[in-house]
Backbone bond lengths (Angstrom), bond angles and torsions (degrees), N, CA, C in turn:
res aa  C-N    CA-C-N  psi(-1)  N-CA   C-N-CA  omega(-1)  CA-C   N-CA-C  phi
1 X - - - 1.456 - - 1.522 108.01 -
2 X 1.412 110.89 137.12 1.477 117.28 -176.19 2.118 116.17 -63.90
3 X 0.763 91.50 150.85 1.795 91.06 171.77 1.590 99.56 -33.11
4 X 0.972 113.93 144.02 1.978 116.64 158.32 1.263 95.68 42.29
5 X 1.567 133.87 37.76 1.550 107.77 169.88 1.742 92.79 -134.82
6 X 1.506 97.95 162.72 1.347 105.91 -176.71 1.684 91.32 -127.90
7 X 1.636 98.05 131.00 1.566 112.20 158.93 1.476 122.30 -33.61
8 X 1.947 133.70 114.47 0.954 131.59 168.68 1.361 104.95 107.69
9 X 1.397 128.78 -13.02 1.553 130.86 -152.43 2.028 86.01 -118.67
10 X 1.060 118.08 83.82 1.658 115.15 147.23 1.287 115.16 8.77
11 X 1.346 125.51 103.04 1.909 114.39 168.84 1.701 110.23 83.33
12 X 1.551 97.18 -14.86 1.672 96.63 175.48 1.493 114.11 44.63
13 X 1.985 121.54 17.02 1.704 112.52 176.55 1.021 91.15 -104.73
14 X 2.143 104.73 130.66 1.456 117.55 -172.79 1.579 119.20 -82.14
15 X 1.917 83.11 -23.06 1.771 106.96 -178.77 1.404 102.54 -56.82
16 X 1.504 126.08 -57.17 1.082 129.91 -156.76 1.750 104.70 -70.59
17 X 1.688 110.71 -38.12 1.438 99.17 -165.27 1.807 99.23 -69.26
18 X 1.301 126.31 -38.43 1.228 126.22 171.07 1.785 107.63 -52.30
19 X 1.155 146.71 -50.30 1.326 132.40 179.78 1.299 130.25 -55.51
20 X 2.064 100.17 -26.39 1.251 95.70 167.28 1.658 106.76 -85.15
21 X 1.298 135.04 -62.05 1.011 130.16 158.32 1.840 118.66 -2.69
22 X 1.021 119.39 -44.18 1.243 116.53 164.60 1.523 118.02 -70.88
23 X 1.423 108.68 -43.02 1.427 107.73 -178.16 1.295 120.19 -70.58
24 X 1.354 115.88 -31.12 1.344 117.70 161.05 1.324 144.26 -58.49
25 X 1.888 100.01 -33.99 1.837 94.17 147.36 0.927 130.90 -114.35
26 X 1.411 111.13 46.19 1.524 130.90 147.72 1.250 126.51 -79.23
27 X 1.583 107.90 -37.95 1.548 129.62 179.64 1.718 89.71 -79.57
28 X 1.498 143.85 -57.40 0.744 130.94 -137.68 1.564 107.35 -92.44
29 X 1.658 114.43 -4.06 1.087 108.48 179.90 1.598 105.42 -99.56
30 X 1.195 107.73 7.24 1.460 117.21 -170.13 1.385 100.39 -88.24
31 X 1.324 103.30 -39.29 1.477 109.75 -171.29 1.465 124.70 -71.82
32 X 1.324 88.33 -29.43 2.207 102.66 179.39 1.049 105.70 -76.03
33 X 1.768 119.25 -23.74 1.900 111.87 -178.16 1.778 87.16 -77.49
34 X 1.464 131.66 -45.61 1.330 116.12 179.28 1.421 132.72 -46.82
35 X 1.695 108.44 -56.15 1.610 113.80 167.05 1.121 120.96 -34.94
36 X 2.055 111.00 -46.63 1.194 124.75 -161.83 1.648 111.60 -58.74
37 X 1.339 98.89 -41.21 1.480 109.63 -158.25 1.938 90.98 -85.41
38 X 1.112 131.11 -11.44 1.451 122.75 -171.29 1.611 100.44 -72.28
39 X 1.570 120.33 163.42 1.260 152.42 166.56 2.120 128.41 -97.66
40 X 1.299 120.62 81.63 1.037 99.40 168.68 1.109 111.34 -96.34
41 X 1.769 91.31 175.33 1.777 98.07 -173.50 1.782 108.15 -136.28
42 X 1.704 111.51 127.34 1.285 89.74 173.73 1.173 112.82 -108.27
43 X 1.553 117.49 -167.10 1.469 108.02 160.53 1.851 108.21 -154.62
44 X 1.350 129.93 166.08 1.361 130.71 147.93 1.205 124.53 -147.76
45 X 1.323 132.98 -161.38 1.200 109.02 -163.52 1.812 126.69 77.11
46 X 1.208 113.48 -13.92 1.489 125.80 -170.59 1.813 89.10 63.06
47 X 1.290 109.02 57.65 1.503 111.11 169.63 1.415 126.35 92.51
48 X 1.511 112.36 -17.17 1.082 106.10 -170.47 1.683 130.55 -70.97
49 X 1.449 91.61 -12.26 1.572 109.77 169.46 1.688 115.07 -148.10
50 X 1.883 110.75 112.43 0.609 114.64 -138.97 1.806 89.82 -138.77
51 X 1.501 98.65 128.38 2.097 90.94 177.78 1.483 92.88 -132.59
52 X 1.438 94.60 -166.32 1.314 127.45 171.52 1.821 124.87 -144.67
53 X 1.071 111.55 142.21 1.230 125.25 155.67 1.413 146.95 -132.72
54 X 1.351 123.34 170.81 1.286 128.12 -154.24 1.415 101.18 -97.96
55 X 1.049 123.01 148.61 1.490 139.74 165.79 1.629 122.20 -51.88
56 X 1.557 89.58 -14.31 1.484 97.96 168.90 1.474 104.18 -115.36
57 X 1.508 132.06 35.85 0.913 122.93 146.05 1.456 113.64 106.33
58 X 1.496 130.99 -4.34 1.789 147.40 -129.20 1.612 90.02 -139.41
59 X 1.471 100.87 115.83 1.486 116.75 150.57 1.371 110.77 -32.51
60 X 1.101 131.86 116.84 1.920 130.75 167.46 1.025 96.15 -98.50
61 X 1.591 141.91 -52.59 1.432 156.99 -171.51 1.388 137.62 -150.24
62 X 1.690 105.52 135.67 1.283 108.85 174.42 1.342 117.13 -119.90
63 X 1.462 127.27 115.55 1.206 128.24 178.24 1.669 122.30 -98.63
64 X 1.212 121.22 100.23 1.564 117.54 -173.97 1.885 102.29 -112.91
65 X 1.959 95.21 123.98 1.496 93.20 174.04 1.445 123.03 -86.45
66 X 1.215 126.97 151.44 1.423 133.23 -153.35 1.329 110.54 -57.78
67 X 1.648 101.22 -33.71 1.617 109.59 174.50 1.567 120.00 -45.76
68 X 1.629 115.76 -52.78 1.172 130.94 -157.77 1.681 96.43 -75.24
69 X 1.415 124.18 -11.61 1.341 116.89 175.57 1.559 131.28 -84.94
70 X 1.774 120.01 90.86 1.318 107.14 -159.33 1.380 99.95 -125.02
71 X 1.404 113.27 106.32 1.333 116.86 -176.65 1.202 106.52 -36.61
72 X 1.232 141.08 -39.98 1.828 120.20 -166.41 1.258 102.13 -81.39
73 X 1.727 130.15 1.87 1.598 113.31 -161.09 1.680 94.21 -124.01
74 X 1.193 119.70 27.70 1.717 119.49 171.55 1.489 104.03 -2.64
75 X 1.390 117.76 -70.84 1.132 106.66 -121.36 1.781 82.66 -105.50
76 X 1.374 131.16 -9.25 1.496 117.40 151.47 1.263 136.20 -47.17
77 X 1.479 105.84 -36.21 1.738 133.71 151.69 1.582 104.90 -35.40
78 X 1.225 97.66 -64.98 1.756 102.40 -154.66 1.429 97.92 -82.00
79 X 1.152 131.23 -39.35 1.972 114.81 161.00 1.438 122.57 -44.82
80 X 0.873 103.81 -30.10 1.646 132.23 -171.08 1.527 99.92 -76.92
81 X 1.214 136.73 -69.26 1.292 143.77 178.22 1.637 102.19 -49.87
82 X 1.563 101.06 -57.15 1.768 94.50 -168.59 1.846 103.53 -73.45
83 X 1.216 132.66 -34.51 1.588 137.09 171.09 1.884 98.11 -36.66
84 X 1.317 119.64 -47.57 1.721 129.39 -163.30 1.185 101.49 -66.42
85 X 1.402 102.72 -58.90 1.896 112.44 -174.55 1.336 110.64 -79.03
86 X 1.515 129.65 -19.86 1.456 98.35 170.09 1.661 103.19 -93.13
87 X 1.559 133.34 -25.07 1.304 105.53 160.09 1.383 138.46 -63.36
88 X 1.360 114.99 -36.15 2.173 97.47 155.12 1.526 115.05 -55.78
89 X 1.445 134.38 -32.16 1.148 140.08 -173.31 1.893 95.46 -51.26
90 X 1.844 101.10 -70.73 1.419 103.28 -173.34 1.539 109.93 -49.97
91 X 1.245 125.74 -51.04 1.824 134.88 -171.78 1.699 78.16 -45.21
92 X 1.127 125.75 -113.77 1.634 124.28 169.91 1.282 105.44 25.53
93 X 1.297 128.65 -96.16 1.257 147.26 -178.88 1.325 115.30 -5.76
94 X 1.743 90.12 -79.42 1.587 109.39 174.95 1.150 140.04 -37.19
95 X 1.691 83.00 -65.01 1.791 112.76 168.99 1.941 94.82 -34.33
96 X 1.030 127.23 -86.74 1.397 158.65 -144.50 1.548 103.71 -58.10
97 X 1.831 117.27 -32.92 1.166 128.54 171.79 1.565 116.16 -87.73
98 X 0.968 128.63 -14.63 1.450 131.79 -176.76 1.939 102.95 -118.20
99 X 1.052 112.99 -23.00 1.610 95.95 151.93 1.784 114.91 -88.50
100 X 0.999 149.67 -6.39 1.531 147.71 125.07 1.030 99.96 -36.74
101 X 1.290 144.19 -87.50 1.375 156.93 167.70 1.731 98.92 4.25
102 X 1.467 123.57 -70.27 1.251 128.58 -143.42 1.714 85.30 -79.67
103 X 1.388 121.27 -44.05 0.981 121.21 -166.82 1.637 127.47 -67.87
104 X 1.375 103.75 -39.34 1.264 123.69 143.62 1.534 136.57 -17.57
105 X 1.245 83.15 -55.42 2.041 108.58 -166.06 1.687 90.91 -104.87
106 X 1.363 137.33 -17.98 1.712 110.07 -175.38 1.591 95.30 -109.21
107 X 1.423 105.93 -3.79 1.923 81.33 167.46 1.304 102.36 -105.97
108 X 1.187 137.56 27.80 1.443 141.00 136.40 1.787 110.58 89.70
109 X 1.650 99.05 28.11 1.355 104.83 -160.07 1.450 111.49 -95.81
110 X 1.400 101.58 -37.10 1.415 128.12 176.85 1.621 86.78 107.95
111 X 1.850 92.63 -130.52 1.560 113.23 -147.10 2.148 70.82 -88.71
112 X 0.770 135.21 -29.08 1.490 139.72 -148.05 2.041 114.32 -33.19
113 X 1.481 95.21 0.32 1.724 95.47 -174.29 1.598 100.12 -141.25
């Protein structure tokens, strides 16, 4: 084995794989205060019930239009409410998996964090 190098590791410099390693969850913790702080929004109904959530996961808002409220249809309401929140939930999701993704793949680490 070379001076400072480890079998399997490119260039065998341990300094260097640790600097990126640092830089990478530097970027990556940078990025979760970003997700965190983002806003999605879902909706169904073609609008009639419409929220938002937090990047950390938290109902911020529920918007239901007066139309969509028909006492005999309860429970069209309540599909309707949960259809809103799990589509901002998924937008969330995504969003949150494909910026990991970028981050992942440009510090050259792969899946490795």
């Amino acid at each position: 084995m070379a001076r400072g190098g480890f079998p399997g590791i490119p260039g065998g410099n341990m300094q260097q794989l640790m600097r990126q390693a640092q830089k990478m969850q530097q970027m990556m913790t940078q990025l979760q205060a970003d997700l965190d702080a983002r806003e999605y929004e879902g909706t169904a109904g073609g609008g009639a019930v419409a929220c938002k959530v937090s990047g950390k996961r938290q109902l911020l808002s529920l918007t239901i239009q007066p139309d969509a409220v028909d006492p005999d249809d309860v429970e069209m309401l309540q599909d309707m409410i949960l259809a809103a929140v799990n589509d901002a939930l998924k937008k969330g999701e995504e969003t949150r998996e494909s910026e990991m993704a970028k981050i992942g793949g440009a510090a050259g680490m792969g899946g490795m964090f």
